[in-house]
C-alpha positions in Angstrom: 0.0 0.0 0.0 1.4 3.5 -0.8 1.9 6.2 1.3 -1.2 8.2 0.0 -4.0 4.9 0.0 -2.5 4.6 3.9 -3.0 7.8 4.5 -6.9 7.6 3.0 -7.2 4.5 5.2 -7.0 6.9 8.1 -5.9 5.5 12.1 -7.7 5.2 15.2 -7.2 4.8 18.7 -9.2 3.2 21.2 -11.6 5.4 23.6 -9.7 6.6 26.8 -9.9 9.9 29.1 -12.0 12.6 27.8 -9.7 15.3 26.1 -10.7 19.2 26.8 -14.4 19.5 25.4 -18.0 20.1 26.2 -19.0 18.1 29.8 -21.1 15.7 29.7 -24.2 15.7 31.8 -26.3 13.0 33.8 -29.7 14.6 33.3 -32.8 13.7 36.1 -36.5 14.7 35.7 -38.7 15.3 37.8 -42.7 16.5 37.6 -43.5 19.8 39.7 -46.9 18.7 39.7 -48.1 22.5 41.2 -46.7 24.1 38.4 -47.5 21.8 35.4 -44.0 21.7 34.1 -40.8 19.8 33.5 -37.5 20.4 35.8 -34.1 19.6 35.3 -31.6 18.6 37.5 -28.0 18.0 36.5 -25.0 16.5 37.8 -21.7 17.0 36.2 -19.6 14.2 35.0 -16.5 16.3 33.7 -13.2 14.7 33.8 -10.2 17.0 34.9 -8.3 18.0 31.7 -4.4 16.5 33.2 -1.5 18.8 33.4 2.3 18.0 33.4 2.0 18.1 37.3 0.3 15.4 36.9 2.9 12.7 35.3 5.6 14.1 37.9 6.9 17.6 36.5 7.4 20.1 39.3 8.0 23.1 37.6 10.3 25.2 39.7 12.9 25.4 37.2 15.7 22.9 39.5 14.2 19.4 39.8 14.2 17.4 36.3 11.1 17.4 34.2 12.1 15.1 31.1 10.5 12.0 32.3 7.6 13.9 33.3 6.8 15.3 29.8 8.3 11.9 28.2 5.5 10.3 30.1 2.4 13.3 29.5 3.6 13.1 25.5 3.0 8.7 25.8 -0.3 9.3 27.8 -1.4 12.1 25.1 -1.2 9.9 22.1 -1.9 6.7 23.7 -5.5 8.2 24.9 -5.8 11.3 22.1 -5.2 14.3 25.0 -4.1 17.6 25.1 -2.0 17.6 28.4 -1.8 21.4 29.7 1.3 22.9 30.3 1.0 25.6 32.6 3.4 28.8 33.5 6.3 28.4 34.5 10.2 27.2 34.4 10.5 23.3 33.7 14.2 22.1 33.7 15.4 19.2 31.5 18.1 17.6 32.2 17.8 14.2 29.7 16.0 13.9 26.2 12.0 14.5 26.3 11.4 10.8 24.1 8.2 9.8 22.6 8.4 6.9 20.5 5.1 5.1 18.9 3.7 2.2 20.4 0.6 2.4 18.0 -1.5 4.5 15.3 -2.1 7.9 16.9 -5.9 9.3 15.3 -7.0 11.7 17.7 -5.9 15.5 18.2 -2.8 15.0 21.1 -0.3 16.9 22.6 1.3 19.9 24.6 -1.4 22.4 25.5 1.4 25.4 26.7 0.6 28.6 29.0 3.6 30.0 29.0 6.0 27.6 30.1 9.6 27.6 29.5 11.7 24.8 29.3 15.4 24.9 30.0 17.7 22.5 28.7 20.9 21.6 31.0 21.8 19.1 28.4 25.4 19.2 26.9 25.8 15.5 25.3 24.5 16.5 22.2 21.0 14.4 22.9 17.7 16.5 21.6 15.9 18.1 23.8 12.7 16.8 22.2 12.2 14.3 20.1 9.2 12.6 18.6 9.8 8.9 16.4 6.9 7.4 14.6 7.2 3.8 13.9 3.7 3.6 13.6 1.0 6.2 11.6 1.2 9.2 14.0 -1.5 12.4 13.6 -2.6 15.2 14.9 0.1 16.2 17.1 -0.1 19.8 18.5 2.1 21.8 20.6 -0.8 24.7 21.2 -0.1 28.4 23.3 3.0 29.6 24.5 5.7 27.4 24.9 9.2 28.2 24.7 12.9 25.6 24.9 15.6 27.2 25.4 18.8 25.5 24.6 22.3 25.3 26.1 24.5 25.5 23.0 26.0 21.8 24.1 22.7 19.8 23.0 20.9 18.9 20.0 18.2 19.6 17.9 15.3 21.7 19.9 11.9 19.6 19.0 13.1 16.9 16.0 10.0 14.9 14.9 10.9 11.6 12.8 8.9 8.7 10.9 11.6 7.0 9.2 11.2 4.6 5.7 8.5 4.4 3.6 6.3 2.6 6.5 5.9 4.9 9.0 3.8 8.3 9.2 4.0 11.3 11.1 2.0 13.9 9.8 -0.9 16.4 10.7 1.2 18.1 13.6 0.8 21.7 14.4 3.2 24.0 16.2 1.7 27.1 17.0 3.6 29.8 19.2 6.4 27.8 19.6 10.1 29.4 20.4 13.4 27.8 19.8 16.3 29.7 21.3 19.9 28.2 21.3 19.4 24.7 20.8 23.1 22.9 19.7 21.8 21.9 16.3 18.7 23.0 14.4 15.7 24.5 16.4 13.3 22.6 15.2 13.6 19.4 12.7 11.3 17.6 10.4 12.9 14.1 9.2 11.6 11.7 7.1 7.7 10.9 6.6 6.6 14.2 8.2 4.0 16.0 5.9 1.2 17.6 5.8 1.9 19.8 8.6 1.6 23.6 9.7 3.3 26.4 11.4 2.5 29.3 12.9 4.1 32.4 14.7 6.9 30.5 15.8 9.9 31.1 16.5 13.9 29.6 15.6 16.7 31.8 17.1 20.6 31.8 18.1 20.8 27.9 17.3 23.9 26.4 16.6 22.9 24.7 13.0 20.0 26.0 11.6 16.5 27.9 12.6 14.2 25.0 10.9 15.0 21.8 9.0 12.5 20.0 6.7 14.2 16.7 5.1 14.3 13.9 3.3 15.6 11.6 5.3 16.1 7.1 5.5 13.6 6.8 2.4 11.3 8.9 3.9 9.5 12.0 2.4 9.0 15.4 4.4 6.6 17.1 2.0 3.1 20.0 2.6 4.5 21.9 4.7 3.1 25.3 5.6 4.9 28.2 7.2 2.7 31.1 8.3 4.2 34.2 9.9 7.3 32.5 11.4 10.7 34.4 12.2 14.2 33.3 11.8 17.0 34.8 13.1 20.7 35.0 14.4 21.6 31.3 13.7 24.7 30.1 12.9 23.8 28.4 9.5 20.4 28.9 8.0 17.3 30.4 9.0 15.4 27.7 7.1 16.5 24.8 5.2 14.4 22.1 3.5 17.1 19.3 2.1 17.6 15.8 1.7 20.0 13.8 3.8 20.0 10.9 1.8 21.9 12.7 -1.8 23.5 15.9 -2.6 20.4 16.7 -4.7 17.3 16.5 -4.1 14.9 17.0 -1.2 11.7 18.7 0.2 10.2 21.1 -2.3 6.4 22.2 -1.1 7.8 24.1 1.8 5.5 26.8 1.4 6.2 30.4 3.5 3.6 32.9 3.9 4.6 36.1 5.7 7.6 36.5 8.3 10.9 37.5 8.7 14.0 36.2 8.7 17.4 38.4 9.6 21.4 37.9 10.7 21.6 34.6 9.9 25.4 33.3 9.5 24.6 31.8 5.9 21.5 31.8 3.6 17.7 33.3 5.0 16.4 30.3 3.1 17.8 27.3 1.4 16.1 24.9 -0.5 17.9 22.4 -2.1 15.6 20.9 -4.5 13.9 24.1 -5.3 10.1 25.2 -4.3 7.5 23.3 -6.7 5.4 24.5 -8.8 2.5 25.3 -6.6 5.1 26.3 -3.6 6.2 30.0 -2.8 7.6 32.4 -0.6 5.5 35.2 -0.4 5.0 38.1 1.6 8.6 37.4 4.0 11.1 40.1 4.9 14.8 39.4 4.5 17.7 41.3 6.6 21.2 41.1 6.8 21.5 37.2 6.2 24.9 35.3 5.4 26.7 37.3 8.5 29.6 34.9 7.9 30.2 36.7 4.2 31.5 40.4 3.5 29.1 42.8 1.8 29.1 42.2 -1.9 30.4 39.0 -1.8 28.7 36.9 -5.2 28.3 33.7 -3.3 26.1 35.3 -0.3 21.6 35.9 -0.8 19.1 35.5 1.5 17.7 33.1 -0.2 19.5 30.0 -1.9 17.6 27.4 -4.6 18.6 24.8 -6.7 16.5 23.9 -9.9 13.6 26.7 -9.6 12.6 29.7 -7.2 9.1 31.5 -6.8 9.0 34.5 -4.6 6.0 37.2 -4.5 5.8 40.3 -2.7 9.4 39.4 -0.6 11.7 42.2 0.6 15.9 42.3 0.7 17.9 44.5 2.5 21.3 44.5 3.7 23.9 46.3 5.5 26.5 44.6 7.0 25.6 41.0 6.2 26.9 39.1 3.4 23.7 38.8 1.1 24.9 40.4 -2.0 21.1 39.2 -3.3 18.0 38.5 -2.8 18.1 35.6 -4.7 20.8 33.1 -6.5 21.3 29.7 -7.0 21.2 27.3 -9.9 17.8 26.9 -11.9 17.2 24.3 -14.4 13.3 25.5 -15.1 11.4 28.4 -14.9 11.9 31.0 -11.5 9.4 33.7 -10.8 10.1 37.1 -8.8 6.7 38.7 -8.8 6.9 41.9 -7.0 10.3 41.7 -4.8 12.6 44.0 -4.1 16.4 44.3 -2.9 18.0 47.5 -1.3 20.9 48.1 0.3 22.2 50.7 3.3 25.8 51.1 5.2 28.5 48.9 3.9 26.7 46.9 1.7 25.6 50.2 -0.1 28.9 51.4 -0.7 29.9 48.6 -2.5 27.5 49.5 -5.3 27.1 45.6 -6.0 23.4 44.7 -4.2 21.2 43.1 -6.8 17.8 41.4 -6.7 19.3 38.2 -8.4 22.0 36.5 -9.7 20.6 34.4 -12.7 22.7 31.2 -13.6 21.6 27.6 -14.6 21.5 25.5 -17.6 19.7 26.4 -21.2 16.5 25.0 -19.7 16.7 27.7 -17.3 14.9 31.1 -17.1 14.0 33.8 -14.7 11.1 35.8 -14.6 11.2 39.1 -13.0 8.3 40.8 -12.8 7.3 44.7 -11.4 10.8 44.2 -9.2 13.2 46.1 -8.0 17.2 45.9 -7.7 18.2 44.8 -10.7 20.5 41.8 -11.4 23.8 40.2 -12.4 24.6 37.2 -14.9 27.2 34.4 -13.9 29.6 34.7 -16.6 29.6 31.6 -19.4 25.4 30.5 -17.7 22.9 29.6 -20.3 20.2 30.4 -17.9 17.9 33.3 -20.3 16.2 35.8 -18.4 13.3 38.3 -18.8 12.6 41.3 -16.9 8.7 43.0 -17.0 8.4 46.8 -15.6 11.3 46.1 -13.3 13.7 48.7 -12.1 17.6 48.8 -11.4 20.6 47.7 -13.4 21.2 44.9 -15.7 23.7 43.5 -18.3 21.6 45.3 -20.6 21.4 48.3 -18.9 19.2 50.3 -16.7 15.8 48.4 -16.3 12.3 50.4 -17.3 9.1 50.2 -15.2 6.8 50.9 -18.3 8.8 47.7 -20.8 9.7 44.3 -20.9 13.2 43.9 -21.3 14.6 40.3 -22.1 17.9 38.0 -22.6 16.8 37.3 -26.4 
């Protein structure tokens, strides 16, 4: 059976503790004879909605909370719960571990209040980590919930389903924050699709802000980025990648609003590309690839390999490396529809900020569109290029607003 017919076939879970929801009422009547009518009497049934407290965590940011939240994350999926998280400091000292134990069909998960947790770990372990070897849905870390790293341990929240058995999918992150995790805030490996974030957050870690990948014949794929911010990391602020080839990797990794700043390399790398029917669209880009000198050719905020589509996306740079908005190497058709790149401070005095670098293969071409900034050709590239009512410099000359101006 194929991934999709599996998915179709849908999972479910046994019934067990009522998650957070209408009560349910035990309802007595009784005849008031005098006044000719019906009364009702009820009695509450409503179970409690359980807390971390209630699996062991303590909360006053000294004891060790990991096995508390290993075991509220088990209890979650095994009975379909949303355990609440409630505000405070919660230290972890050991790897929060969920691993499947069987199909997950019901909406489960971390139900945050604005809790904190603090990670004392320095071995390199995750902080969080999630392993489907099962079909796994609907996980949800809900409210405000923020992990904070120590430099010296792994990934921040890493969700995996590896092969092409296993499923993790459906989860939603909403209001999470990442801060200094030892490798990549937050990472998406293997069968983990379909999935959504929203107004999170992925700063100052070691590797990268977000990683979606390929990964042990597994394929991360849908995923949606709304009005997330990456910024300060050592590498990337996003990356979507395989790490099973050089090429290849997760293309639909679609990014709607945001802003992503003073990252050590590229804003955004995608090493396949964005499909056809994937964009980046409405995201602001600042002083990305920190690690490169202004008006360096090799440094954008963004980075693709085979094709790029970007709408309504903004460059600027000052001191940051990120000659362009946009380079890479493109093998099909790449749209900039209403993007611009400007420059301030060093970067400015260099003269050389552009809104793309075109380069690729004869298959290639680049579609600018009512954008600003201009653009540079990689010397000897067969990539053709076309520019509509776009502004700044090009090999061609100056670029007009009111004509189309192309490579032919």
């Amino acid at each position: 059976m194929d991934r999709r017919h599996l998915i179709a076939a849908g999972a479910a879970l046994p019934f067990g503790l009522s998650s957070v929801g209408p009560s349910r009422a035990a309802t007595a009547l009784a005849m008031d004879k005098s006044q000719g009518h019906v009364q009702v009497a009820q009695t509450s049934t409503t179970k409690a909605t359980p807390t971390v407290y209630d699996f062991g965590a303590v909360g006053d940011g000294v004891t060790d909370d990991s096995a508390a939240f290993s075991k509220a994350l088990a209890a979650a999926a095994t009975k379909g719960l949303m355990v609440i998280v409630p505000a405070g400091t919660y230290a972890i000292a050991k790897s929060i571990s969920f691993v499947s134990t069987q199909d997950a069909g019901k909406p489960w998960g971390l139900q945050a209040q604005g809790a904190t947790l603090v990670s004392s770990i320095t071995n390199g372990a995750d902080i969080m980590c999630l392993q489907a070897v099962n079909t796994v849905r609907y996980f949800r870390i809900l409210g405000a919930m923020k992990i904070l790293g120590t430099g010296k341990d792994g990934n921040g929240l890493r969700i995996i389903a590896y092969g092409s058995s296993y499923f993790f999918y459906n989860v939603t992150l909403d209001g999470l924050c990442v801060e200094g995790a030892g490798l990549n805030g937050l990472l998406f490996e293997g069968n983990v699709f379909e999935s959504l974030l929203m107004g999170c957050f992925f700063q100052d870690c070691k590797q990268n802000g977000a990683v979606f990948a390929q990964s042990k014949g597994g394929i991360c794929s849908a995923i949606t980025v709304v009005g997330c911010f990456f910024a300060q990391n050592t590498k990337c602020g996003m990356m979507a990648t395989n790490f099973d080839s050089t090429y290849g990797g997760t293309t639909d990794v679609r990014i709607l609003g945001g802003y992503c700043r003073d990252n050590g390399s590229y804003g955004f790398y995608y090493n396949n590309g964005t499909s056809s029917g994937a964009a980046i669209e409405q995201v602001g880009f600042e002083n990305n690839c920190r690690s490169l000198a202004p008006g360096d050719a090799n440094g954008a905020h963004v980075y693709a390999l085979v094709q790029i589509r970007m709408r309504n996306c903004t460059g600027y740079n000052e001191g940051g490396g990120a000659t362009y908005l946009v380079r890479g190497w493109f093998s099909t058709l790449s749209v900039l529809d209403n993007c611009d790149q400007s420059s301030g401070g060093t970067m400015a005095t260099t003269g050389k900020s552009r809104l793309a670098q075109v380069n690729g293969n004869a298959a290639g071409h680049v579609l600018m569109r009512q954008s600003g900034g201009g653009f540079d050709l990689v010397s000897g590239t067969s990539c053709t290029w076309a520019a509509e009512n776009c502004s700044g410099t090009s090999p061609k000359g100056t670029l007009s607003l009111k004509a189309t101006i192309t490579s032919g």
